[in-house]
TORDO-383128 format. One record per residue (C-alpha): y, z, x. Coordinates in steps of 0.05 Angstrom, whole numbers, plus 5000, padded with zeros to 4 digits. Each point is the difference from the previous one (the first is absolute). Last residue first. Example, Ala and Ser with C-alpha at 12.3 -4.5 7.8 and 13.67 -1.06 7.14 Angstrom:
497951435273;493150134973;
This chain:
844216693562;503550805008;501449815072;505249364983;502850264940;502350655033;503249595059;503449444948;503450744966;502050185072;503549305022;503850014933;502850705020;500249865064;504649434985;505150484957;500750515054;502149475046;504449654950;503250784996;499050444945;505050514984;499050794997;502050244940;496150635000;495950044944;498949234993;500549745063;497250615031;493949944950;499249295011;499350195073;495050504984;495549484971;500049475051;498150455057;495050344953;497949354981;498649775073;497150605016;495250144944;497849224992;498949895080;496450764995;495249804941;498249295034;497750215061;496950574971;495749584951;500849904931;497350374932;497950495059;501750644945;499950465063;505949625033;504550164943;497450724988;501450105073;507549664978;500050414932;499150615034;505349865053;506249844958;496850544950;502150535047;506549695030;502049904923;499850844999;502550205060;506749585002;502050524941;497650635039;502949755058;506249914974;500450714968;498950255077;505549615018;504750204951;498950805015;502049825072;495350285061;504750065059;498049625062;502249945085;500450755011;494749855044;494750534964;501349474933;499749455040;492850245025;498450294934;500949204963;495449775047;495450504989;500949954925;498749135007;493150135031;497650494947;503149484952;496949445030;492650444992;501150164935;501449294979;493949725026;496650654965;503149794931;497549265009;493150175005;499450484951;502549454954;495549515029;494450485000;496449574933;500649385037;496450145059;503250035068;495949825063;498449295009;504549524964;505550414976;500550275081;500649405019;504749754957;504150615006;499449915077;502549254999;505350244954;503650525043;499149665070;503049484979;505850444974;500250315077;499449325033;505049714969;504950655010;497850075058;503549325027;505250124957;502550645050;497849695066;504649434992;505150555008;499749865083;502349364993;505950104968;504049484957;494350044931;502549584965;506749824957;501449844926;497750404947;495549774924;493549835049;494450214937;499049374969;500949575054;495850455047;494250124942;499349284978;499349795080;494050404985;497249854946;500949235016;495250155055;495350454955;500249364951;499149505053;493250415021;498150084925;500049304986;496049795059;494350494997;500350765020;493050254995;498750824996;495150135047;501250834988;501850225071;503749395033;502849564936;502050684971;502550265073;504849305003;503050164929;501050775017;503649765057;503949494973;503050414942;503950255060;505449544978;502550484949;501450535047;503449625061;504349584937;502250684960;502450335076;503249345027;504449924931;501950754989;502749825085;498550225064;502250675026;499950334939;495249694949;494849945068;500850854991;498149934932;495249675006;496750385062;502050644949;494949614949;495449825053;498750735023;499250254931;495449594973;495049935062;499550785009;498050084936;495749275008;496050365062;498450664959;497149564941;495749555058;497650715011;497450124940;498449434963;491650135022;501350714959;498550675038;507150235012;500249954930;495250474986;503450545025;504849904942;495650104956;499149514947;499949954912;501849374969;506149694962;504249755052;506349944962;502650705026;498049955069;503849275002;506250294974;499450625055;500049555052;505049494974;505450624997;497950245075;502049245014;505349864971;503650825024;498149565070;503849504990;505850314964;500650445056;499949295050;504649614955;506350614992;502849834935;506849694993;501249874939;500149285012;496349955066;494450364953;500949484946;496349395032;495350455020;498350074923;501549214991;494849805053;494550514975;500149764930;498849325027;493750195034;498350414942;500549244960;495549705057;493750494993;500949844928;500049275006;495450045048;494850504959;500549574940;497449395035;
């Protein structure tokens, strides 16, 4: 249980730091990348045994490793992108709602049994996480930007139905760390090209202030993912029920934190998924 709440808490950490880059006005996609050349080298440091980097081409996590790089960053500037054309609200609800898919594969791949109670609870989950999360007005009023959230719920599916997978069959617990660092290196290696293409377009300046953001988003994006493969290693409860807590109190979580922090004010919406999330997490953890 440790490793949600912990895994959760990052999570959090993460919302107020990009939070502050529209603030100061840090560039998102430098910062991005600077996060995740910064989580690399964190998770080389804390992994505590010897490897050559040949090697790693070698290990069964491999390639699944390169996919999730490419995963990471592609879905976060999909978000970002929905953010734009369609709404905070639309982006944080198409993300959060893709808990679904890793659900659905856990009852698929792994046999994992969803009886009565935790069926409501991953329903009431996830009307929790549209109340909770829809703070705008408006939708999405054209057509053709449906595409956009669309991804995006497929793209963050996509995300923790492979790190379950992968958790499960390929990656032991000891190369978590080294795990982790190479996902990272590969979305930064992705993320630099981008960044040289605006760059050669005349389109991008590097800022000092964006690189320092990235170092500071860099380290709670590290342990944000550590602790969640740690949290699906531990199996204290199945996936099903790991990724309908993680989400829905993540959701719940980083909207205290703007209420808080930020002064954002809660709505009777935002107040019933609230109370709709906490019955959720009672009903799958019975």
């Amino acid at each position: 249980m440790i490793y949600i709440v912990l895994s959760v808490l990052f999570n959090a950490v993460l919302f107020v730091i990009l939070k502050l880059f529209s603030r100061f006005n840090i560039n998102t996609l430098q910062a991005l990348v600077v996060n995740y050349f910064t989580a690399f080298v964190i998770g080389l440091v804390l992994y505590d045994q010897s490897f050559n980097l040949s090697e790693i081409v070698q290990k069964p996590w491999y390639p699944g490793s390169f996919m999730l790089g490419f995963l990471f960053i592609s879905v976060f500037y999909v978000t970002a992108v929905t953010s734009q054309r369609n709404g905070l609200s639309v982006a944080s609800v198409a993300s959060k709602m893709s808990v679904i898919i890793p659900i659905s594969f856990g009852v698929w791949l792994f046999g994992e049994e969803l009886g009565i109670a935790k069926i409501l609870g991953v329903i009431l989950a996830l009307i929790a996480v549209y109340f909770t999360a829809k703070k705008e007005e408006g939708a999405v009023t054209d057509s053709k930007n449906l595409i956009f959230p669309i991804l995006v719920f497929f793209g963050a599916g996509a995300i923790d139905t492979s790190l379950k997978v992968l958790q499960n069959d390929y990656l032991p617990t000891e190369e978590i760390s080294l795990f982790s660092s190479h996902t990272f290196l590969m979305a930064f290696t992705i993320g630099v090209f981008l960044i040289g293409i605006a760059i050669i377009k005349n389109k991008m300046k590097i800022t000092g202030k964006s690189i320092l953001g990235g170092i500071v988003l860099g380290i709670p994006n590290y342990f944000s993912l550590y602790f969640l493969i740690k949290m699906l290693d531990s199996e204290v409860f199945e996936s099903s029920t790991i990724f309908t807590i993680h989400n829905v109190a993540i959701v719940m979580v980083s909207t205290l934190v703007g209420i808080v922090f930020f002064k954002e004010k809660i709505s009777f919406r935002n107040g019933i998924g609230i109370a709709l999330a906490l019955t959720a997490i009672f009903l799958v953890t019975s």
